[in-house]
N, C-alpha and C positions, 0 to 999 in steps of 0.2 A: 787552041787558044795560045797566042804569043803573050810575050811581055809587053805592054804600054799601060801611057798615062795618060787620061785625057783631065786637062784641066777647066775650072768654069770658074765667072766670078757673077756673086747676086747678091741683090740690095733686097730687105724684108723689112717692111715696116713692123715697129715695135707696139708687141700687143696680137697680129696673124698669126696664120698657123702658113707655113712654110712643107713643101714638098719637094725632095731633092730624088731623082729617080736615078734607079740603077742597071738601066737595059742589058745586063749581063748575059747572054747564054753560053752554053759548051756539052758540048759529051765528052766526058762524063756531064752530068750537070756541078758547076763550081759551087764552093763555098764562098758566101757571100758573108762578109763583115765590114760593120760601120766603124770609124773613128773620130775624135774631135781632138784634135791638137793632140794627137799620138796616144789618147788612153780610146781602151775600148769602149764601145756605147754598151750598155747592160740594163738591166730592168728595174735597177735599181731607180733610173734615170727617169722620173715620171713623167713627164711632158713628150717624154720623145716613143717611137713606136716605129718598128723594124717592121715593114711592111714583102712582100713578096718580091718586088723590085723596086724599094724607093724606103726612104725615110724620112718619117711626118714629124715635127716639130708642132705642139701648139701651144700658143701665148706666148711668140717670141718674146725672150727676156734681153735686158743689153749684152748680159754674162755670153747668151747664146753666140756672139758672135767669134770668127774662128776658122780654121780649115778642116773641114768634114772631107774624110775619104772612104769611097767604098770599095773594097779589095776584094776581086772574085777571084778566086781561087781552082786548079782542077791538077790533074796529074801534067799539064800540056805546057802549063805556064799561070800567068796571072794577068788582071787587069786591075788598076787605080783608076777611080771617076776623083775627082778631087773637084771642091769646092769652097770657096773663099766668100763665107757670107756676111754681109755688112750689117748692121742693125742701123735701120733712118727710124730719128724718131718723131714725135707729133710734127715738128715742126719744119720737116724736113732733110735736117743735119745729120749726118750719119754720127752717133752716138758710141761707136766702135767697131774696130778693124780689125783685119790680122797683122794690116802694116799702120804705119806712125803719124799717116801723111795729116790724122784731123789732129794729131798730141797738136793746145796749146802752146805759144811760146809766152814767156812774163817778158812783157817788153818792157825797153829801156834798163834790165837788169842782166846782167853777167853771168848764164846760167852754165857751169862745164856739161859736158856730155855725160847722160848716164841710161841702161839698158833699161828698156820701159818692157819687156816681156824676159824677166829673166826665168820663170818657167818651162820657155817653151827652149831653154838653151843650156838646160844643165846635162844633156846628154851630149861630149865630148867628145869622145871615141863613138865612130860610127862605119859598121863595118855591112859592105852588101855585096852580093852576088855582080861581077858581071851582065851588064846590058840592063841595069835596073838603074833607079835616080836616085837624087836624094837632095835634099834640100837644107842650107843653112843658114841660119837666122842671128840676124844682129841688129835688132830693131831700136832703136834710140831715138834719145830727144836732147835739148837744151836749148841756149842762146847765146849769140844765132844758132841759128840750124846747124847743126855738126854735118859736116862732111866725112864720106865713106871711101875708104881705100881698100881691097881685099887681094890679102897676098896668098902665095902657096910656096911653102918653102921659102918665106920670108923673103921671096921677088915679087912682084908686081903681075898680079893674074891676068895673063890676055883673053880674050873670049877667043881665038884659036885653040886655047887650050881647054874648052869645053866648059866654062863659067859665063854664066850671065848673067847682069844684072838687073834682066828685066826692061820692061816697058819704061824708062824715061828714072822720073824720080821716085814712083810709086812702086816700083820695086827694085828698088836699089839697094834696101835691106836686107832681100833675101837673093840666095847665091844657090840657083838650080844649075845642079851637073846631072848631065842626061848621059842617058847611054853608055855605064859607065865600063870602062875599059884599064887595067892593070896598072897604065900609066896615071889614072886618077889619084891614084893612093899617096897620099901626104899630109903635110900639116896646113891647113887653111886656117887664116888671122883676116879678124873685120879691126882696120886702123877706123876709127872713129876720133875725130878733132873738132875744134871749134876754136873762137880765141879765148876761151875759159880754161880749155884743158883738154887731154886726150883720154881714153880709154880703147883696150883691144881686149878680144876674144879670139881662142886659137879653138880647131877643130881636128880632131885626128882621124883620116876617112879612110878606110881600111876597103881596095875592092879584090873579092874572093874568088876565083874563077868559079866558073858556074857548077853545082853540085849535080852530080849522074842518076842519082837514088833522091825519092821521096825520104821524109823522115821514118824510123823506126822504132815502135816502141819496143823495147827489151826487157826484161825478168818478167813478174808474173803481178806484175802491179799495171794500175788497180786491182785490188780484190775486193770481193763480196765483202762486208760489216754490218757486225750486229751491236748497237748500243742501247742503250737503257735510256729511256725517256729523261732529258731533260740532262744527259750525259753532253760529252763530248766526244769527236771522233777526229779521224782526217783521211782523207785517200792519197795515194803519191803517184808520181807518173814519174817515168825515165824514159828519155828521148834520146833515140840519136843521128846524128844530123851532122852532116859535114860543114854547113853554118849554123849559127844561132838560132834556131826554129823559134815561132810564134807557139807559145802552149795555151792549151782555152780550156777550160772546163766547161760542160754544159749539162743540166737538167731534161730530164724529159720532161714534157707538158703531158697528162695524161688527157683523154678522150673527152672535150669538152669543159675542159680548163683554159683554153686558148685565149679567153677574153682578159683572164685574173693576171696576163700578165702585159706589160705596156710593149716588149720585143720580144721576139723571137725570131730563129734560123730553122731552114730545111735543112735535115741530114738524112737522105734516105725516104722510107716514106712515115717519118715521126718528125714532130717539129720540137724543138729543144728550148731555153729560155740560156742565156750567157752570163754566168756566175762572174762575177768579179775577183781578177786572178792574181795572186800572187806575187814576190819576185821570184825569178827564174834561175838557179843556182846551176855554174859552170862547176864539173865535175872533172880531176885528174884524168881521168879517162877517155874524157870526149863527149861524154854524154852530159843534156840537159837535165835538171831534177827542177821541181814545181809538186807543192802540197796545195791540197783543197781542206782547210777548215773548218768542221762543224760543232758549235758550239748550243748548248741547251737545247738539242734535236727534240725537234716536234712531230707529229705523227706526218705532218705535212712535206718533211723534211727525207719522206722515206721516198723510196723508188730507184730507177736509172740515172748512175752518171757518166758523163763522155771525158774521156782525156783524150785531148786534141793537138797531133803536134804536126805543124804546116811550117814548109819554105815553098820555095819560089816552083820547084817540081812538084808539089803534091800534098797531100796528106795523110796521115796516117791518124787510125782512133781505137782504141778500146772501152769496152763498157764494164760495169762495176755495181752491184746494189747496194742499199742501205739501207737495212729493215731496223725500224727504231719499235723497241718492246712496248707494250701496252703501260699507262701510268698506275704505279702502285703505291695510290693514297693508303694510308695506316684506316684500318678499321676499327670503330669504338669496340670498348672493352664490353663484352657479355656475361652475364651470369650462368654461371655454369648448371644446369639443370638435373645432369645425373650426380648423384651423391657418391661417394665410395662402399662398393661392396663390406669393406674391412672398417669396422667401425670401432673405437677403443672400449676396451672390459669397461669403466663405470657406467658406457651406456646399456652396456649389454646385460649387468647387473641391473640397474636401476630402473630401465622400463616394466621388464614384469613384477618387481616388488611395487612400483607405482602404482602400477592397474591394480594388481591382488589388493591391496591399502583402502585402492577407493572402493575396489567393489564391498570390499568386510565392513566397510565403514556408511555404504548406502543401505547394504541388509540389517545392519547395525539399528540403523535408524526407522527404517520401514517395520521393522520389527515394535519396537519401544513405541513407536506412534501406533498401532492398534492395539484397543485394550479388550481385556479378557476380565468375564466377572470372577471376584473373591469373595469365600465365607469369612466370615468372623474365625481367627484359632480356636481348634480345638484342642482340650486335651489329648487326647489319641493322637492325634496326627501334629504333637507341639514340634517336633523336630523336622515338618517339613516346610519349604517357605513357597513350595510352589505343588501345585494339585497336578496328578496325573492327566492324562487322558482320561481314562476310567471316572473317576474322581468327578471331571469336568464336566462329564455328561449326565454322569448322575446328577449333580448339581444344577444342569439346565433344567432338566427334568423337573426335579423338585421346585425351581423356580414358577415351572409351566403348570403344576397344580397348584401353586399358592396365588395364582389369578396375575400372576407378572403386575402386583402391587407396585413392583419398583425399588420398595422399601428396605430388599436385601441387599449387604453392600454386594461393591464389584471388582472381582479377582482378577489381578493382573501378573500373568505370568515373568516369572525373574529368566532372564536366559545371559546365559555364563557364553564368552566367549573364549575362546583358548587358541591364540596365534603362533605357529610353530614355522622357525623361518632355518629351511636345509639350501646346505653351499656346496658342490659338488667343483670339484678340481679334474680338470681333465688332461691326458696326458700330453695334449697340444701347448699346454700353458694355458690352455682358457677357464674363465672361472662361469661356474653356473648358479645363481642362488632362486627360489624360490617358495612361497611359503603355504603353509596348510591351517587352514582356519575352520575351529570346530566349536560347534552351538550347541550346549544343553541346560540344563533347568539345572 
């Protein structure tokens, strides 16, 4: 695989879906990435969908309209498909370009010149390999039509010196240098005038002779990371490159996820989804640095990441995991079920004086409620207030021959209680109490 460009230009009506294909092959097999006016296309991008060789746009929007480029990539070299899509709308007008040719003009009014895409022109310094292109842009409008002069080193640019300006008036704009070679390197200025006024953009194009080595990752980044649900992380790559390399991060897709997302790349045999990347920080060293940010990691958030760092010879990639922890919602508060062995002396005094209380106080009562028959006092017996055993039975007795009339009273036995309450101290410091309850007549 050599280095070229092939360029295309198409008209999409607004509202279709759009197919721009990418017949790329090579051995190795290349990597293959979309673009749309220099940012990468990613999954973020809902309508659009990176296909195996081709990229599907659907319900073209006016927005969509732009230079789409697909860059296949391999150890050998590279290839650009570029394409310049117009959006026509219901009525058949083209609705937007990547050049100026449908900008209205306010007629009958005195409009100075001013840059109608200053997005796609804040990159100044622009610096490429040898034998590779590059394109610059000074796209404007007013009244009249501004007229275009493009210098290099502040003379007047001849198309012998590798500048053109295109097909007629319709790309006069843009200033494609091909095949770029040492002596490209300068400062390029779009004069743009009218008879309102003038405006100029300078371009500083830096061409690098061609690099010998693919890019190189070095230290030991990416590493494996472990975060905490709903944490944040980040991964870093180091590249190094004898030009500016292109850095990508990418995701694995796992095994029948492919649908959930709107693009994906082959690398190998896993297909990846293309994280939205960073800027790219130039290091004293020589080497590129580039962080991948993850913020409130979701379980979804876990798996394989690729740090990817591609020039014009090849590329280079390492992998890296992300195991994001289980979520650890707070659990409601419980009642504790086991009680403490070690419970304080008043309880330990006061349960068995409790029990011993009640029980002296149930037999207390069970006692007083069955009654026992009494004689009338006797003399003999004045000093006693309660009849023996003996006594008792005699007295049945006698009752049982005098025909159980009835009519003798009925003795009811007096019973004396005597509650004795002992407290024992033991050498632990623990205190023991306990009581002794005795019953007689």
């Amino acid at each position: 695989m050599v280095s070229e460009r092939v360029n295309h230009r198409q008209s999409v009506r607004l509202g279709r879906t759009v197919k721009l294909p990418c017949p790329v092959e090579g051995d190795p097999p290349p990597l293959i990435m979309w673009t749309k006016d220099g940012r990468n296309i990613h999954s973020g991008w809902t309508r659009f969908r990176v296909l195996q060789h081709a990229l599907r746009i659907k319900e073209v929007e006016t927005d969509d309209a732009g230079t789409y480029i697909c860059k296949a990539t391999n150890g050998f070299g590279s290839v650009n498909i570029n394409y310049t899509i117009i959006v026509i709308g219901k009525n058949g007008a083209g609705t937007a370009t990547s050049d100026s040719e449908h900008t209205p003009e306010l007629a009958g009014k005195l409009v100075r010149p001013r840059f109608t895409q200053p997005a796609k022109m804040r990159k100044r310094v622009i610096a490429r390999p040898v034998g590779s292109s590059v394109r610059l842009k000074c796209t404007a409008s007013g009244n009249p039509r501004p007229d275009i002069v493009w210098l290099k080193d502040n003379r007047p640019l001849m198309d012998e010196e590798g500048g053109t300006g295109g097909e007629g008036k319709k790309k006069r704009w843009t200033l494609s240098l091909k095949n770029l070679t040492p002596e490209h390197s300068g400062k390029y200025t779009c004069h743009v005038s009218n008879r309102a006024g003038e405006i100029n953009a300078t371009y500083k194009v830096e061409v690098i002779q061609r690099t010998n080595s693919k890019p190189i990752l070095t230290g030991t980044h990416p590493v494996n990371t472990t975060v905490d649900y709903g944490g944040t992380t980040s991964f870093q790559c180091k590249v190094r490159s004898d030009v500016k390399p292109v850095i990508q991060w990418l995701k694995r897709v796992e095994p029948g996820d492919e649908n959930k997302f709107n693009s994906t790349i082959e690398v190998g045999d896993h297909r990846f989804v293309v994280l939205p990347t960073g800027e790219v920080w130039s290091r004293p060293d020589g080497s590129y640095l580039n962080k991948l940010l993850i913020t409130r990691a979701k379980e979804e958030d876990a798996g394989m990441y690729i740090c990817l760092g591609a020039n014009t010879m090849g590329y280079s990639f390492r992998s890296a995991y992300l195991t994001v922890l289980p979520d650890r919602k707070p659990q409601p508060n419980t009642i504790p079920t086991a009680t403490s062995s070690s419970l304080p002396w008043p309880v330990i005094i006061g349960i068995p004086a409790g029990v011993a209380f009640i029980l002296g106080t149930a037999l207390l009562w069970f006692c007083q409620s069955k009654p026992c028959p009494t004689v009338p006092p006797q003399p003999a017996n004045g000093d006693k207030d309660c009849l023996s055993y003996e006594d008792y039975i005699a007295h049945q007795q006698l009752l049982l021959s005098q025909g159980g009339t009835g009519l003798a009273p009925k003795v009811y036995p007096k019973i004396y209680t005597d509650i004795h309450t002992h407290t024992h101290s033991h050498v632990d410091g623990k205190v023991h109490q306990h009581q002794h309850i005795h019953y007689q007549c």
